[in-house]
Kinemage of the C-alpha trace (Angstrom):
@kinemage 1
@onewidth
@group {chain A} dominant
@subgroup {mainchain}
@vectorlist {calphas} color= white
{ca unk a 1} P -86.469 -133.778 118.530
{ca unk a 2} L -88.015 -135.737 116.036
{ca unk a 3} L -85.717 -135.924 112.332
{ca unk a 4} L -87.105 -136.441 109.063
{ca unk a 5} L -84.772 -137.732 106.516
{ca unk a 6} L -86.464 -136.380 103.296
{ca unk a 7} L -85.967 -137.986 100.253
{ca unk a 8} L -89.735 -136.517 98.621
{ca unk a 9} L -92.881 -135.498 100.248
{ca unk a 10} L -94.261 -139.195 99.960
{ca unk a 11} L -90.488 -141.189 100.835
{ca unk a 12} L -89.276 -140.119 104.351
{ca unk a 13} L -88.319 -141.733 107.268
{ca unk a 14} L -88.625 -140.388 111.386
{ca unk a 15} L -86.336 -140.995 113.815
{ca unk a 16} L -86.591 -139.380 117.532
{ca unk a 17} L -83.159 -138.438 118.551
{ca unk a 18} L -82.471 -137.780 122.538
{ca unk a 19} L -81.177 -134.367 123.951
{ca unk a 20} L -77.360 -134.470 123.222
{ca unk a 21} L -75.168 -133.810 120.096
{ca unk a 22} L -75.352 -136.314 117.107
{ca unk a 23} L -73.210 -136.916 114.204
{ca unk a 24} L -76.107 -137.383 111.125
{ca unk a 25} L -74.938 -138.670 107.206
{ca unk a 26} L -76.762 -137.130 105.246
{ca unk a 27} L -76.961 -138.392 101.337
{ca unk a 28} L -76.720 -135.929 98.446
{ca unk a 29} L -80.356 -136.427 97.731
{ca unk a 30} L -81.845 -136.005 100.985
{ca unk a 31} L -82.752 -133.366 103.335
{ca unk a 32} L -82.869 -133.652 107.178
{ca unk a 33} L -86.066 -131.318 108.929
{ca unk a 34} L -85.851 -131.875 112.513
{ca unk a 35} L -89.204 -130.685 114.412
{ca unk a 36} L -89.557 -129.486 118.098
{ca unk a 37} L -91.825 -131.330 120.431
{ca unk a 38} L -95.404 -129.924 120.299
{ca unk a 39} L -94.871 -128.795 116.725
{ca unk a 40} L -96.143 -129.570 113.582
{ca unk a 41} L -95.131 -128.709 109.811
{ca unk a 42} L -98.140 -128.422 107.259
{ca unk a 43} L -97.165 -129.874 103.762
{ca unk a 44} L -99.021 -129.710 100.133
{ca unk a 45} L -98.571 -131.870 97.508
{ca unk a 46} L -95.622 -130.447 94.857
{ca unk a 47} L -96.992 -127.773 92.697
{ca unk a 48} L -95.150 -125.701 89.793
{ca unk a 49} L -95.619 -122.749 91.553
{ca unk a 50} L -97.166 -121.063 94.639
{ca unk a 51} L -100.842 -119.957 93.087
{ca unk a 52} L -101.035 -123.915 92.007
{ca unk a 53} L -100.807 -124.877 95.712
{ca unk a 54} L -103.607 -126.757 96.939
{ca unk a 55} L -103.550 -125.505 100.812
{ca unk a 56} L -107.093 -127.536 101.758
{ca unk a 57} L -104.978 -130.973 101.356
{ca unk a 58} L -102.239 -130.709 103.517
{ca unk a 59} L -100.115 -133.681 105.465
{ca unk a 60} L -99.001 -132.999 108.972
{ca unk a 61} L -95.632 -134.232 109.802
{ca unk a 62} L -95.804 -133.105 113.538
{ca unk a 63} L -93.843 -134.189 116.995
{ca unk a 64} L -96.402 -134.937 119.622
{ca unk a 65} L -94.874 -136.931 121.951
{ca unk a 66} L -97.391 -136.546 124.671
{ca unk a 67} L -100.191 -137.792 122.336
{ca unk a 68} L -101.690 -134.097 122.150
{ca unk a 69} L -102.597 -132.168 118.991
{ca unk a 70} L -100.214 -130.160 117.597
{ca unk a 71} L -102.095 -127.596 116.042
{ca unk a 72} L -100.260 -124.783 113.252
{ca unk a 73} L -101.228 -121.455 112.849
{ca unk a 74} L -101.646 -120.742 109.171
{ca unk a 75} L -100.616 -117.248 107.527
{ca unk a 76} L -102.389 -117.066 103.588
{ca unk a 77} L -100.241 -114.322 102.140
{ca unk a 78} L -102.941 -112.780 99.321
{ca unk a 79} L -99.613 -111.042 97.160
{ca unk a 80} L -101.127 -107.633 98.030
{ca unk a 81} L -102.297 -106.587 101.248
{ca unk a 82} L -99.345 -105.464 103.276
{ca unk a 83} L -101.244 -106.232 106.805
{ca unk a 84} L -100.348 -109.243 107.988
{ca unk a 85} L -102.305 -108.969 111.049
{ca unk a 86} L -105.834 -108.905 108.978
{ca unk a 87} L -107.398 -112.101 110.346
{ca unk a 88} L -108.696 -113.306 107.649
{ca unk a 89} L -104.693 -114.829 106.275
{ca unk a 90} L -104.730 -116.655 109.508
{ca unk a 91} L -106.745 -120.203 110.601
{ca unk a 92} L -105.708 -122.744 112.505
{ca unk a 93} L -105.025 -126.245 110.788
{ca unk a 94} L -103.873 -129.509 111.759
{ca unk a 95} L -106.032 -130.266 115.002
């Protein structure tokens, strides 16, 4: 797995951690995100709320240890529909 120890969305540092069981410090300010090989997380820049989020500029942190893409399937929730299966909320991003 690869760990992120998150301080903001621009101050971060990776480390790839073998199988096995660690013990990880973690500081009061920080969050750890740990990602699966082959997987990537999509990330906007802060916003004050959800409607302000800019979703066309998005950072990949992904996991691709075998040098492939890591492509992310996309749900846009539009706040009404109910059908989630609509294709238009999904693309595919990060390729």
């Amino acid at each position: 797995m690869k760990m992120l120890r998150l301080r903001s969305v621009s101050d971060y540092d990776e480390e790839v951690l073998p199988a096995g069981r660690h013990y990880l410090p973690c500081e009061l300010g920080e969050v750890l995100l740990f990602i699966r090989p082959g997987h990537t997380v999509p990330v906007a820049q802060p916003a004050a709320n959800t409607a302000q989020l800019d979703d066309t500029a998005l950072t990949f942190w992904r996991f691709a240890p075998d040098g492939l893409p890591a492509p992310y399937r996309m749900y846009t929730d539009d706040g009404v529909t109910t059908d989630h299966n609509r294709p238009e909320h999904w693309r595919i991003v990060g390729q």
